[in-house]
N, C-alpha and C positions, 0 to 999 in steps of 0.2 A: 549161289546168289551173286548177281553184278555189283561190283564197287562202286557202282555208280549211285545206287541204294545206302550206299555209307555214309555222303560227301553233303554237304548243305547246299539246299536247293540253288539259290539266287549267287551262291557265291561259285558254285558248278555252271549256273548258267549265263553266267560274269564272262568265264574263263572260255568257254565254248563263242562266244560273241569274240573274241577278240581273235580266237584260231580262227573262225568262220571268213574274217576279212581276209587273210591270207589266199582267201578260194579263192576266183578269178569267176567263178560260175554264180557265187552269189553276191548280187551287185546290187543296192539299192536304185529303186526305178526314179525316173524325174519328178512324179506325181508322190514318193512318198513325202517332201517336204510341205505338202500340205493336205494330206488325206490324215482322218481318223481313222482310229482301229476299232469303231464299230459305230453306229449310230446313238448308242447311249453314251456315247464321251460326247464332253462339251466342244472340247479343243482338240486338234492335232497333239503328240508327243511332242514331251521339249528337248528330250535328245538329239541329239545329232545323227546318232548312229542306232538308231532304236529299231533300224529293218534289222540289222543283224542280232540285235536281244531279240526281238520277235522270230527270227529263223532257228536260234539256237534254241530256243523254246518251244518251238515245234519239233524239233527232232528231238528233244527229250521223250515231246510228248507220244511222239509215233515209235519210240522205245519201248517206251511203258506200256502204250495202249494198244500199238497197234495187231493185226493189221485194221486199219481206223482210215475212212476218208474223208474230206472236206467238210460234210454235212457235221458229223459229230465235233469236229475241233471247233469247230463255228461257235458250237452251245458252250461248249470249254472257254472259248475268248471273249463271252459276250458277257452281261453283265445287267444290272440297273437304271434307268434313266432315270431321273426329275424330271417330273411332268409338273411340277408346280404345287398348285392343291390338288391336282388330281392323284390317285394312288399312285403309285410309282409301277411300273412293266417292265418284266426281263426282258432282250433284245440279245437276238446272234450277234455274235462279231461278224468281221469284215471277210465276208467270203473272197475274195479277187487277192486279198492281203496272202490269206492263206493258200490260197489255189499256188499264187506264183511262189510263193514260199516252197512250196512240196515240187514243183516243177523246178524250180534252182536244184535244189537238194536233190531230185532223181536228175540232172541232169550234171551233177557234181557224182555220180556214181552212191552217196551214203544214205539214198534210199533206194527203195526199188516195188512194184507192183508186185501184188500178189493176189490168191485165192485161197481160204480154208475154206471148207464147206461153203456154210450159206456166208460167210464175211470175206469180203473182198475188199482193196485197200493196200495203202502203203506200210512195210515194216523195214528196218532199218538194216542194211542192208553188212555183210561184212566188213567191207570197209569204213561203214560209219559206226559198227562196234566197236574196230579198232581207233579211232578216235577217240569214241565217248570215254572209253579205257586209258586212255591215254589224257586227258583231261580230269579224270578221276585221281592218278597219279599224282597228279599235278598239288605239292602240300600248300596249305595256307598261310599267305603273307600274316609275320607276326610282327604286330607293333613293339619296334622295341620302342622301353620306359623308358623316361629322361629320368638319369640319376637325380636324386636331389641332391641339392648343396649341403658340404657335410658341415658348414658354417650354422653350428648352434643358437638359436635366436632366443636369449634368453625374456622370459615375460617380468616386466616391473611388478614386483612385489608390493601388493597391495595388504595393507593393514589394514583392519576391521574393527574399529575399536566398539567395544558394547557399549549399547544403547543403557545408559542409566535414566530412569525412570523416578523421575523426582515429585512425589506428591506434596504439592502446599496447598497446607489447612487455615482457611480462610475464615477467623472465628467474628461471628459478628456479634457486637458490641449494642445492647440493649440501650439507648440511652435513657436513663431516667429522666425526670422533671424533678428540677430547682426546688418545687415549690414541694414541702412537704404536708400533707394534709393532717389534719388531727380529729382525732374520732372524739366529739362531746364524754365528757366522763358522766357518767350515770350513778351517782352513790344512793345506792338500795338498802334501805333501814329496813332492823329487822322487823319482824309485827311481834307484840308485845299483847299477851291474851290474858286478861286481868276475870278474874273468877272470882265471883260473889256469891256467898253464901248467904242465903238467907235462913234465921232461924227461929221455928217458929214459937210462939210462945202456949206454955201450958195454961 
């Protein structure tokens, strides 16, 4: 298995764009500074140097895939549009991009034509193994930490004092009236049952 399968994509394909400037054979054209890379982008790239991220991305690609020619990378670089309310359509990428992309690079020797059977197409050729190899080598920049200050920052001590919870009882006071009223006295005699005898005479 290639080391190249080890290494993180974008950060592998970083380091290939920046070896790739040093070719002399891959040279961005006058028209990339205002071409898209397919018809479903809105804008051109805002990079500067984005032919050679796109070239080092194609020789990965005809690493892995090939031997693979224009027609398929196409479907590989192309993508989605915004059609508005309309459903949205996939769309190839920028065939002319890729065409000169695979002509730099066979014309830089690290690819090259071929034929297996029924697939014909470009595979990367020795000398662009030994590259990608050599790129794969290549370890990752590591961010060194900023020490922190060993200056202890002490936090002001904050007290808490509890919440007392103080109920007052709020008695309320009936007031009476001044006037005191007096209930009629009612004296109840007793009844007195007086029993008469009558007697009768012989």
């Amino acid at each position: 298995m290639s080391k190249i399968y080890n290494v993180e994509t974008n950060e592998f394909i970083e380091n290939l764009a920046t070896e790739l400037k040093n070719v002399k054979e891959v040279e961005s054209p006058e028209w990339a500074k205002f071409a898209k890379t397919g018809v479903h982008k809105e804008r051109p790239p805002v990079r500067d140097d984005w032919w050679h991220v796109r070239v080092a991305a194609v020789l990965r690609s005809v690493f892995k895939l090939g031997p693979i020619g224009t027609s398929k990378l196409r479907v590989k670089y192309g993508g989605r549009k915004n059609r508005g309310v309309k459903p949205e359509h996939t769309y190839k990428g920028s065939g002319s991009i890729i065409r000169k992309s695979l002509q730099q690079l066979e014309k830089a020797g690290l690819v090259k034509q071929v034929e297996k059977g029924k697939h014909k197409g470009r595979m990367v050729s020795e000398k662009g193994k030994a590259l990608l190899n050599k790129i794969a080598d290549i370890k990752p920049v590591v961010k060194k930490e900023v020490p922190k200050p060993s200056v202890e920052v002490k936090k002001p001590e904050v007290k808490v004092e509890p919440k007392v919870q103080v109920k007052t009882e709020v008695k309320k006071e009936v007031s009476k009236s001044s006037v005191e009223v007096k209930k009629p006295e009612v004296k109840v005699e007793p009844k007195v049952q007086v029993k008469t005898e009558v007697k009768k005479e012989e």
